[in-house]
N, CA and C atoms as a LAMMPS dump frame, in Angstrom:
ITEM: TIMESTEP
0
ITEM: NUMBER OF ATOMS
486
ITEM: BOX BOUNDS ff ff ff
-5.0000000000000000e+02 5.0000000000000000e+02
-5.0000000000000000e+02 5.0000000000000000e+02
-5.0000000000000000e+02 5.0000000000000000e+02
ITEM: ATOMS id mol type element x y z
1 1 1 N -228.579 -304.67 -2.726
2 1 2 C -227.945 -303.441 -2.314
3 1 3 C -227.814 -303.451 -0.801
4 2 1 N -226.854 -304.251 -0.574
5 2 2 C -226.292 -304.253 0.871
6 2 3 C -226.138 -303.081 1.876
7 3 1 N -226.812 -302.916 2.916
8 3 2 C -227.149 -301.533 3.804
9 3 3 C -227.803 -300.328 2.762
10 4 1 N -228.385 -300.661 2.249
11 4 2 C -229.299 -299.587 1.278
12 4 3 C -230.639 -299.281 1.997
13 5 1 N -231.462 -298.554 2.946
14 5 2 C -232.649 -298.832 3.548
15 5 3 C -233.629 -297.992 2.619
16 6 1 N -234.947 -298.562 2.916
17 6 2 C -236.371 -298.279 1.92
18 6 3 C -236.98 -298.162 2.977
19 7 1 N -237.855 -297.74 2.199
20 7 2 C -239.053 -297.605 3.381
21 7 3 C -240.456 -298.937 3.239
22 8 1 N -239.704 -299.636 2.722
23 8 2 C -240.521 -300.888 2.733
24 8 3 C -239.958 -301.651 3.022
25 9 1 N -238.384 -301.557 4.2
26 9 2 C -237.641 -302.501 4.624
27 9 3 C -238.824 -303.062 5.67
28 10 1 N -239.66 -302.4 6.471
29 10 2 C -240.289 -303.028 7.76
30 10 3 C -241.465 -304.251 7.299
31 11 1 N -241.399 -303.996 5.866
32 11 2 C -242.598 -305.306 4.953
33 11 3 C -241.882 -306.408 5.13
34 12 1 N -242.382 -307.413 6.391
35 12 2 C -242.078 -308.899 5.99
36 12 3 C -242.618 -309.536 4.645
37 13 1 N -242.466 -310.158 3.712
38 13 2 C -242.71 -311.317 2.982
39 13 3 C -241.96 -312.317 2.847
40 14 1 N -242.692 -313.295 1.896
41 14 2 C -241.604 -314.546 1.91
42 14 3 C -240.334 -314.418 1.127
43 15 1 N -239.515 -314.889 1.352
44 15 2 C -238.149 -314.626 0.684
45 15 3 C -238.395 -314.003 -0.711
46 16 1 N -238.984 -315.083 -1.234
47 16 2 C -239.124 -314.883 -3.234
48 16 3 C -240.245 -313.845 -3.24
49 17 1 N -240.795 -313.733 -2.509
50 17 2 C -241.937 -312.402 -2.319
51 17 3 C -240.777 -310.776 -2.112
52 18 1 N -240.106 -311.208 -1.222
53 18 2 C -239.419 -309.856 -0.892
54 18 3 C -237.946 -309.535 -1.961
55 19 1 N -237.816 -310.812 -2.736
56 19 2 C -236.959 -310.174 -3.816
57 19 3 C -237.84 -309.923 -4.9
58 20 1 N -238.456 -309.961 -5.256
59 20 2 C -239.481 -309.847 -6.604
60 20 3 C -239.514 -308.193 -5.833
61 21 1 N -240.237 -307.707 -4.822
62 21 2 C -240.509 -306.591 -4.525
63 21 3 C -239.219 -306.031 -4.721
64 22 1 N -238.302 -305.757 -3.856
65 22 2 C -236.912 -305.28 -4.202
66 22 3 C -236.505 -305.035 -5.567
67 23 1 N -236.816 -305.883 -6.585
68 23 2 C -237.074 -305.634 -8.12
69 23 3 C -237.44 -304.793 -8.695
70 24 1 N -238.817 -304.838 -8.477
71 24 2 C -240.195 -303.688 -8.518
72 24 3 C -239.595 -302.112 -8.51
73 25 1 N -239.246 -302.568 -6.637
74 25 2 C -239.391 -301.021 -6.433
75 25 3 C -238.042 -300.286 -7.197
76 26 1 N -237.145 -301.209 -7.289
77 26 2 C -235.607 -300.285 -7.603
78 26 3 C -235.261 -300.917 -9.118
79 27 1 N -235.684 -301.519 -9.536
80 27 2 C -235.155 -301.895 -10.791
81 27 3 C -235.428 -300.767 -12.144
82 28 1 N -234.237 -300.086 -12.796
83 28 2 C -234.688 -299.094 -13.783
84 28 3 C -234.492 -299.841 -15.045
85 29 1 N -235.797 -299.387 -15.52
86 29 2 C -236.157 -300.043 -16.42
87 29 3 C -235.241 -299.085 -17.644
88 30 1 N -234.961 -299.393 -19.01
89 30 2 C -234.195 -299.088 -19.908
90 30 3 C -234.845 -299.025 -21.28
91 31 1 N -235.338 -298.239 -22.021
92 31 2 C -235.507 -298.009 -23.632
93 31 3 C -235.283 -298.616 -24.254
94 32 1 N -236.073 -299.32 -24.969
95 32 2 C -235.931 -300.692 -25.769
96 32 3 C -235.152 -300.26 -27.514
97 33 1 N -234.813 -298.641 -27.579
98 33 2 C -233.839 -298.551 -27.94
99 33 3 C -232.148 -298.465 -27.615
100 34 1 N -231.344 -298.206 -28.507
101 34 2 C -229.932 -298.63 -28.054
102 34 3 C -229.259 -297.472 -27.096
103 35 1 N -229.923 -296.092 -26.913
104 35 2 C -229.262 -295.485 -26.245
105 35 3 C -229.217 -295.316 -24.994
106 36 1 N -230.142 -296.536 -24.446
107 36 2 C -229.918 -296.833 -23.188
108 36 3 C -230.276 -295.959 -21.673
109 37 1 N -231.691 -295.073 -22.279
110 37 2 C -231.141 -293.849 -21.602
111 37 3 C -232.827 -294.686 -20.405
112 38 1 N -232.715 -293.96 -18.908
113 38 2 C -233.752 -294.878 -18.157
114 38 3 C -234.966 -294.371 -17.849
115 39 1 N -235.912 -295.395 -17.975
116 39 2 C -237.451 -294.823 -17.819
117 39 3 C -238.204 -294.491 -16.545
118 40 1 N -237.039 -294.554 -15.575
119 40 2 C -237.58 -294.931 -14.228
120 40 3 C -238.524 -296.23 -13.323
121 41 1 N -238.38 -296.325 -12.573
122 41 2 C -238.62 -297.382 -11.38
123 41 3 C -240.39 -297.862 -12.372
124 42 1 N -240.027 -299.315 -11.58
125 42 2 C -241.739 -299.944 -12.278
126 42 3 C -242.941 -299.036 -11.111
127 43 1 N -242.817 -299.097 -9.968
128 43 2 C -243.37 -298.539 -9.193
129 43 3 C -243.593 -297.094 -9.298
130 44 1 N -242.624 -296.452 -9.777
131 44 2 C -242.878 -294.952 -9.949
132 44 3 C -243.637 -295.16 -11.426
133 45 1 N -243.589 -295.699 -12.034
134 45 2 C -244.363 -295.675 -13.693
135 45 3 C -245.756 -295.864 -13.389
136 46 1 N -245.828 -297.364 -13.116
137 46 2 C -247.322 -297.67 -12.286
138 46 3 C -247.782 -296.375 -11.062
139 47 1 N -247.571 -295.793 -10.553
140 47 2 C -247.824 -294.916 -9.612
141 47 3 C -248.752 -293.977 -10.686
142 48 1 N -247.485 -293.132 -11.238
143 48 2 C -248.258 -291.974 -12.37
144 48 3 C -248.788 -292.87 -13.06
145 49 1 N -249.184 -293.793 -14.14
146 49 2 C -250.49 -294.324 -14.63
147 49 3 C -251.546 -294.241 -14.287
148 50 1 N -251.694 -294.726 -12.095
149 50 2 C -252.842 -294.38 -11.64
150 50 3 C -253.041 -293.551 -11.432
151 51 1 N -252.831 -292.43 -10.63
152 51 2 C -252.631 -291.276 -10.676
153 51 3 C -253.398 -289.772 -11.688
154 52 1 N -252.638 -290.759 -13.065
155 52 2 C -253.027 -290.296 -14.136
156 52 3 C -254.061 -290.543 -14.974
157 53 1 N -254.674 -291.715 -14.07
158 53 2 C -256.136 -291.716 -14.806
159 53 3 C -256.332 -292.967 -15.925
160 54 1 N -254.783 -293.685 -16.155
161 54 2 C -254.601 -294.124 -17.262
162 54 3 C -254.975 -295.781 -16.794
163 55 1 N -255.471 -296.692 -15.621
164 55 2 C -255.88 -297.408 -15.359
165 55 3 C -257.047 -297.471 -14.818
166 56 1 N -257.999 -298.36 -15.091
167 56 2 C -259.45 -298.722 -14.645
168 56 3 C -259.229 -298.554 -13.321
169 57 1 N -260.674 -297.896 -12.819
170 57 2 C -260.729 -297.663 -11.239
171 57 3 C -262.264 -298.507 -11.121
172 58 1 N -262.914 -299.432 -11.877
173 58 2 C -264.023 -300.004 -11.601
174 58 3 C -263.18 -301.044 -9.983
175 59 1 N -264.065 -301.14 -9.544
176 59 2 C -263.981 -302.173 -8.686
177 59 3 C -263.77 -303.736 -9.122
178 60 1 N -262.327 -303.998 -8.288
179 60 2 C -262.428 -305.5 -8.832
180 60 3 C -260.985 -305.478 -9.095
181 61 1 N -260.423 -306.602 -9.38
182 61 2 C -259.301 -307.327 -9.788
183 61 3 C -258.687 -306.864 -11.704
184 62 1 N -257.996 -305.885 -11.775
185 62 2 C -257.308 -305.908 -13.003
186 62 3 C -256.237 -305.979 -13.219
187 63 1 N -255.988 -307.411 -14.271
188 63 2 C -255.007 -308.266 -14.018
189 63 3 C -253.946 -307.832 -15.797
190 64 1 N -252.552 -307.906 -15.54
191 64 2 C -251.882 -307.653 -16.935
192 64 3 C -251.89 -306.228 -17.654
193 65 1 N -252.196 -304.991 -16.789
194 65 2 C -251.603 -304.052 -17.46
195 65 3 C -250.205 -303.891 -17.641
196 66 1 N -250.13 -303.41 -19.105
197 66 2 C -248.81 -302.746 -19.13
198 66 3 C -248.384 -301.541 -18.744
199 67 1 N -246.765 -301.434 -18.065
200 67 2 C -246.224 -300.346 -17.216
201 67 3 C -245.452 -299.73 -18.501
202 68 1 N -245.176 -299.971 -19.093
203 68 2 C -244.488 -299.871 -20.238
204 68 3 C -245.163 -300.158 -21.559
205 69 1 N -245.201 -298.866 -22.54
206 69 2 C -246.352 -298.514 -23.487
207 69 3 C -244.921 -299.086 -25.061
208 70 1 N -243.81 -299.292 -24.99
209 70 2 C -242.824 -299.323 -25.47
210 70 3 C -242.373 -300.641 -25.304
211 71 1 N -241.213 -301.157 -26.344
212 71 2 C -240.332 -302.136 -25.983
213 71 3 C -239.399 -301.693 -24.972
214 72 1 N -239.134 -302.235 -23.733
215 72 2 C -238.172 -302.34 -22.363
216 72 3 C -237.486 -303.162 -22.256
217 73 1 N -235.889 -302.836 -22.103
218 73 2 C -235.616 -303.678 -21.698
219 73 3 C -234.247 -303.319 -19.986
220 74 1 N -234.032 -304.218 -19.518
221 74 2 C -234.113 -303.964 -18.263
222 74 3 C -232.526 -304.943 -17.55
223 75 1 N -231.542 -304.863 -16.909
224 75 2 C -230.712 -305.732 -16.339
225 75 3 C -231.654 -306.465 -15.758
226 76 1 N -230.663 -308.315 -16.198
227 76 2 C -231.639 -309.161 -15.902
228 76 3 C -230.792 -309.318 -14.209
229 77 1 N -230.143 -308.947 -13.431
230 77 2 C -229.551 -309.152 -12.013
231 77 3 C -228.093 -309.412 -12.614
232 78 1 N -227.967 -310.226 -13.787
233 78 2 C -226.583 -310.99 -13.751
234 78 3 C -225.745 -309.976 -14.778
235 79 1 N -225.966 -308.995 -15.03
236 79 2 C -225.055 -308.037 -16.048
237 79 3 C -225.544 -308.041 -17.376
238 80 1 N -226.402 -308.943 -17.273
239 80 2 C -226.968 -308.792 -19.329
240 80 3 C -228.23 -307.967 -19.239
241 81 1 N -228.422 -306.906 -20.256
242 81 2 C -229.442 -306.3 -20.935
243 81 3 C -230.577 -307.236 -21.733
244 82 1 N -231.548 -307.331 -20.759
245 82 2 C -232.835 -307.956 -21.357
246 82 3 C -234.237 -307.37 -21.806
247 83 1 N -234.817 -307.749 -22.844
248 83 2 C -236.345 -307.134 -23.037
249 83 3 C -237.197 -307.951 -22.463
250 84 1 N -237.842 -307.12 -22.033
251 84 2 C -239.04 -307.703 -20.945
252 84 3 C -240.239 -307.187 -20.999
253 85 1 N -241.657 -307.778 -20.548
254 85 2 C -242.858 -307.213 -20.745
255 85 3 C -243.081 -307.127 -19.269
256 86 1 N -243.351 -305.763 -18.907
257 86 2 C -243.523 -305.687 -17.819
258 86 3 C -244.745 -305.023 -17.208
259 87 1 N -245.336 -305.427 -16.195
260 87 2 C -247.227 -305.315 -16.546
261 87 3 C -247.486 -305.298 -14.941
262 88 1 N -248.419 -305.062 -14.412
263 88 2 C -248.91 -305.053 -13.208
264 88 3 C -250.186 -305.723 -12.856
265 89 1 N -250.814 -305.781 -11.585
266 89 2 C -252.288 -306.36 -11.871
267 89 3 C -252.721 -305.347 -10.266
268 90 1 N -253.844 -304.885 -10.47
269 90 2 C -254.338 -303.759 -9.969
270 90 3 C -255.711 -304.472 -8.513
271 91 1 N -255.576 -304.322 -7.631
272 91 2 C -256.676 -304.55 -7.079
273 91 3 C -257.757 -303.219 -6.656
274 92 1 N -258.552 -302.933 -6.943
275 92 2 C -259.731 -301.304 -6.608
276 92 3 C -260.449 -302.253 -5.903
277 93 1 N -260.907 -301.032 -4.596
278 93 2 C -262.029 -301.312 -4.209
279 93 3 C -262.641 -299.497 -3.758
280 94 1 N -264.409 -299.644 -3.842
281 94 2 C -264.99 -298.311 -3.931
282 94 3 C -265.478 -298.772 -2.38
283 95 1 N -265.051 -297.444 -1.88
284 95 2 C -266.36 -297.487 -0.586
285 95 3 C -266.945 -295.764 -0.474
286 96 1 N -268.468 -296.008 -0.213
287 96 2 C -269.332 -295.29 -0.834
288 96 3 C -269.526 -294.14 0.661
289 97 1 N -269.654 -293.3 0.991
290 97 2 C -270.007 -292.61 2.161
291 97 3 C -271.069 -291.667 1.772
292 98 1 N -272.283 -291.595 2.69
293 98 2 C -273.496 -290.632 2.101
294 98 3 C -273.835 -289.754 3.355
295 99 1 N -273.61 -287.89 2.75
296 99 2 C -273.868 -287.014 3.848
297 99 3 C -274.033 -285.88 2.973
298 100 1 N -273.941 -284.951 3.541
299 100 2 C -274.367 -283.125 2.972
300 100 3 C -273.427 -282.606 2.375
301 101 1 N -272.947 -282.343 1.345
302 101 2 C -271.608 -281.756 0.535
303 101 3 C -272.518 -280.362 1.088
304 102 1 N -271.187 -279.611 1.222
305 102 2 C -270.996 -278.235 2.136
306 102 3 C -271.513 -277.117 0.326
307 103 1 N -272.775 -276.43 0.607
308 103 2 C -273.09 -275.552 -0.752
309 103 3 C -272.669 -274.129 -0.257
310 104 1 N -271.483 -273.546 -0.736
311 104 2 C -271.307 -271.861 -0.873
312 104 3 C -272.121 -271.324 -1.161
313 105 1 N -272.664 -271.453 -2.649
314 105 2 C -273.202 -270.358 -2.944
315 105 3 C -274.677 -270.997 -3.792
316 106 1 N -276.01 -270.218 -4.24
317 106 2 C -276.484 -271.03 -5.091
318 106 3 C -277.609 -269.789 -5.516
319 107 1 N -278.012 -270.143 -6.731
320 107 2 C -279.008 -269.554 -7.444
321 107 3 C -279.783 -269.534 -7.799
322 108 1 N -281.337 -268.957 -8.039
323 108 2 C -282.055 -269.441 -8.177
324 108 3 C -283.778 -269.07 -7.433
325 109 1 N -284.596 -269.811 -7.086
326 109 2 C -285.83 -269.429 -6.749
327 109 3 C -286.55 -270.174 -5.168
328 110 1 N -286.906 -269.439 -4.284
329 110 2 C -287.311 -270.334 -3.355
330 110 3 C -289.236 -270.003 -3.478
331 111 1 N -289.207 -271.461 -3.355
332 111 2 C -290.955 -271.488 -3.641
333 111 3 C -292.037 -271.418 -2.331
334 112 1 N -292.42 -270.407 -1.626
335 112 2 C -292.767 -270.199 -0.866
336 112 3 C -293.987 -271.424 -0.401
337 113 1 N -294.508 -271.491 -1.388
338 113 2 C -295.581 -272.349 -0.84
339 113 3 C -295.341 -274.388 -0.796
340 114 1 N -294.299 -275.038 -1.462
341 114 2 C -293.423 -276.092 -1.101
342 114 3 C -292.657 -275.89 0.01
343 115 1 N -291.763 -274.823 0.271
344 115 2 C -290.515 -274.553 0.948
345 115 3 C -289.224 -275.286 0.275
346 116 1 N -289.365 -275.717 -1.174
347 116 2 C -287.992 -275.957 -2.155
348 116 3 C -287.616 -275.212 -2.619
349 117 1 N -286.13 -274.919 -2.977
350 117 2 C -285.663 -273.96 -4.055
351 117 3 C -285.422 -274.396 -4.947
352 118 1 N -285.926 -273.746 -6.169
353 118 2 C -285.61 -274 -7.473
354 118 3 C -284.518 -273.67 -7.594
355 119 1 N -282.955 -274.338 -8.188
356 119 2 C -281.198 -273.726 -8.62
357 119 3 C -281.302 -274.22 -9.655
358 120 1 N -280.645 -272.83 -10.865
359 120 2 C -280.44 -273.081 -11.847
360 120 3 C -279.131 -273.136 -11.677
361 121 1 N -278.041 -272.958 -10.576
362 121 2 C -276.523 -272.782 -10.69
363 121 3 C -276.386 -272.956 -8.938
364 122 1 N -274.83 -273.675 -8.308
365 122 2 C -274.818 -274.051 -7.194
366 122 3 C -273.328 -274.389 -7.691
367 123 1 N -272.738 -273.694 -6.273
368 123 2 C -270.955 -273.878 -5.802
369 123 3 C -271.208 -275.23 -4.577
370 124 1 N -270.299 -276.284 -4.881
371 124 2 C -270.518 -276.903 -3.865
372 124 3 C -268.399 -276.5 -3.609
373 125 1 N -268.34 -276.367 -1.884
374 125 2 C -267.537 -276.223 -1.563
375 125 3 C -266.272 -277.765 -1.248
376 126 1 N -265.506 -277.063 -0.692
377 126 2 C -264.072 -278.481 -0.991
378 126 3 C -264.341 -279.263 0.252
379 127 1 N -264.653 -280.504 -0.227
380 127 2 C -264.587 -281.854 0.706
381 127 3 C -263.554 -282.307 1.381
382 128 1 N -262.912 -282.796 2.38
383 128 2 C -262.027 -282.987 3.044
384 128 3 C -261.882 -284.512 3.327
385 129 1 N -261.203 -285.466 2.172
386 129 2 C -262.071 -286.912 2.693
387 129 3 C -261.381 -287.555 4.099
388 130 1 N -260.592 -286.774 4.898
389 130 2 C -260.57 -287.309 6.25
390 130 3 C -261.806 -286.885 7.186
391 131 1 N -262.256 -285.695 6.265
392 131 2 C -264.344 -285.419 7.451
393 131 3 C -265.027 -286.616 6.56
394 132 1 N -264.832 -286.89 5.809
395 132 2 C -266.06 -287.774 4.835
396 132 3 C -265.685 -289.101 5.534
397 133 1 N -264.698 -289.602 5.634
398 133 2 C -264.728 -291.015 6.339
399 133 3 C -264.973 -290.901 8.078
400 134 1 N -264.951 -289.916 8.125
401 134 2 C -264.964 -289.866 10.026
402 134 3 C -266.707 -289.693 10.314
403 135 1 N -267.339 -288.341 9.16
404 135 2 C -268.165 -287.926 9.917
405 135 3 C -269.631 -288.299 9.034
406 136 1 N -269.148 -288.636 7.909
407 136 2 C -270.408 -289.655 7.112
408 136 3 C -270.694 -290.645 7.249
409 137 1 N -271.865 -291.109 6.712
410 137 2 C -272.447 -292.293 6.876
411 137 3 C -271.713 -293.722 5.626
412 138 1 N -271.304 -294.603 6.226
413 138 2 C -270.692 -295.617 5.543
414 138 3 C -271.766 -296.337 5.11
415 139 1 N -271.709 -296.585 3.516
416 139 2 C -272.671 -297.219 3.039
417 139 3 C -272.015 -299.065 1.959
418 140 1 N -273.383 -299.635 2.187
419 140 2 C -272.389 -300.695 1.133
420 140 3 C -272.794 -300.858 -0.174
421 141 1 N -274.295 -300.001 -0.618
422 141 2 C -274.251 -299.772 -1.835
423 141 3 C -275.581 -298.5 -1.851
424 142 1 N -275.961 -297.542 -3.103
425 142 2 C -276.138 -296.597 -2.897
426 142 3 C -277.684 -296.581 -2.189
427 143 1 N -278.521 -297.859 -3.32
428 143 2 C -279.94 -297.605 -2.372
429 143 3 C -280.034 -298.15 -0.335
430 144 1 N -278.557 -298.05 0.259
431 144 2 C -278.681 -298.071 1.547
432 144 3 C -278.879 -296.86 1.689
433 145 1 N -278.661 -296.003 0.909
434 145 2 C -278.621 -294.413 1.413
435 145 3 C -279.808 -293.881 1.972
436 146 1 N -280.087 -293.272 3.685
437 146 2 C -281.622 -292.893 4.094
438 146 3 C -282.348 -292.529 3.042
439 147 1 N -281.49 -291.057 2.01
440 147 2 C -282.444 -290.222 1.075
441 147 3 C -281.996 -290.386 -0.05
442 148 1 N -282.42 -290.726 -1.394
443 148 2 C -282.011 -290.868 -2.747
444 148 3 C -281.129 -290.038 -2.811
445 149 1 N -279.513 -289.875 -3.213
446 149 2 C -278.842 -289.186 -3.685
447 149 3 C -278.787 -288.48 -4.745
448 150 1 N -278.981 -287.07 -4.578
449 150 2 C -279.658 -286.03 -5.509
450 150 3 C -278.132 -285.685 -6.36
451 151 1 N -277.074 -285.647 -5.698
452 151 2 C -275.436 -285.425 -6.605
453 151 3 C -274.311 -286.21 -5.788
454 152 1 N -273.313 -287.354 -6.602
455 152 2 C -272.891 -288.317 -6.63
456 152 3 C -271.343 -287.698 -6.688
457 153 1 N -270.917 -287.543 -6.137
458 153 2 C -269.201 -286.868 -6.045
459 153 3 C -267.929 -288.377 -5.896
460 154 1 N -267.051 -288.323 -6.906
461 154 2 C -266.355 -289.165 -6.967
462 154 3 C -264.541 -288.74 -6.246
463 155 1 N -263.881 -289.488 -5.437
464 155 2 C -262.556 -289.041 -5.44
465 155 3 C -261.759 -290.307 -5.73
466 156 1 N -260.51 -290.467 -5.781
467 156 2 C -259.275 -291.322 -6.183
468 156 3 C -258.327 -291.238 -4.736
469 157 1 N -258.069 -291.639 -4.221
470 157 2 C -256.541 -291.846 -3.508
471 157 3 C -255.338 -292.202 -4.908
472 158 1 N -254.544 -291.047 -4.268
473 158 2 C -253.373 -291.379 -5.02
474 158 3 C -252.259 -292.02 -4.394
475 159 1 N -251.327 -292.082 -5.426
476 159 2 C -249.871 -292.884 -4.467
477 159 3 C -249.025 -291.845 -4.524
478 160 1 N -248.243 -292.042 -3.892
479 160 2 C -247.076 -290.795 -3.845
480 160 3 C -246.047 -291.86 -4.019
481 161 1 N -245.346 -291.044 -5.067
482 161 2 C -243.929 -291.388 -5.358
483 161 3 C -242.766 -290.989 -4.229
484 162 1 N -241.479 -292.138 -4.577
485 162 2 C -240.88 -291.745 -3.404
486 162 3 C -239.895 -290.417 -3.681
């Protein structure tokens, strides 16, 4: 698509690297029935999958998911309608940060003679993970943590579609 700009025009790769991508991102994929109607971009599919919870977030290399839960089929570049298996491979990585989640509100008993409170119920307030990477402690696994971690809060980065 001659003068068409992306926003992944400024990505150098190698030639066969940067048409495979060009593929990816713009190629609409097609209903592996006859009415031809389109499923949207591999990249926007894979996007909402993760997003959606519907791929492993363990740490590590996951290789051969399918983007497509259906038969697809897809223009092969040259004008013919082809079926294709079309799949992704995922790289996760977790990085762990350990500090004070911000408590609103909480319930419960303070024991005068420990100085602990007993909570049978506790609001923990909304995390901001641009304070969590700036102003917590970076860890590389949990027993680095100074104090045993008493509650373990998980988040996702998502992708945004274009």
């Amino acid at each position: 698509m001659a003068g068409h700009r992306h926003d992944t025009d400024n990505v150098r790769l190698p030639k066969r690297a940067d048409f495979l991508w060009s593929r990816w991102k713009l190629a609409a994929a097609l209903q592996g029935h006859l009415n031809g109607g389109t499923l949207g971009t591999c990249l926007a599919i894979a996007a909402d999958k993760w997003n959606e919870g519907m791929w492993p977030i363990e740490p590590g290399i996951h290789e051969r998911l399918p983007i497509f839960d259906k038969p697809t089929r897809m223009d092969n570049g040259y004008g013919t309608i082809a079926q294709v298996d079309l799949w992704a491979s995922i790289y996760v990585e977790r990085q762990l940060y350990y500090g004070q989640a911000p408590i609103q509100k909480i319930s419960g008993f303070h024991d005068h003679h420990t100085g602990l409170t007993i909570a049978n119920a506790f609001t923990v307030g909304i995390l901001d993970p641009e304070v969590v990477e700036k102003t917590w402690l970076k860890i590389d696994k949990i027993s680095d943590a100074p104090v045993r971690p008493v509650l373990m809060l998980q988040g996702l980065m998502a992708w945004v579609r274009d």
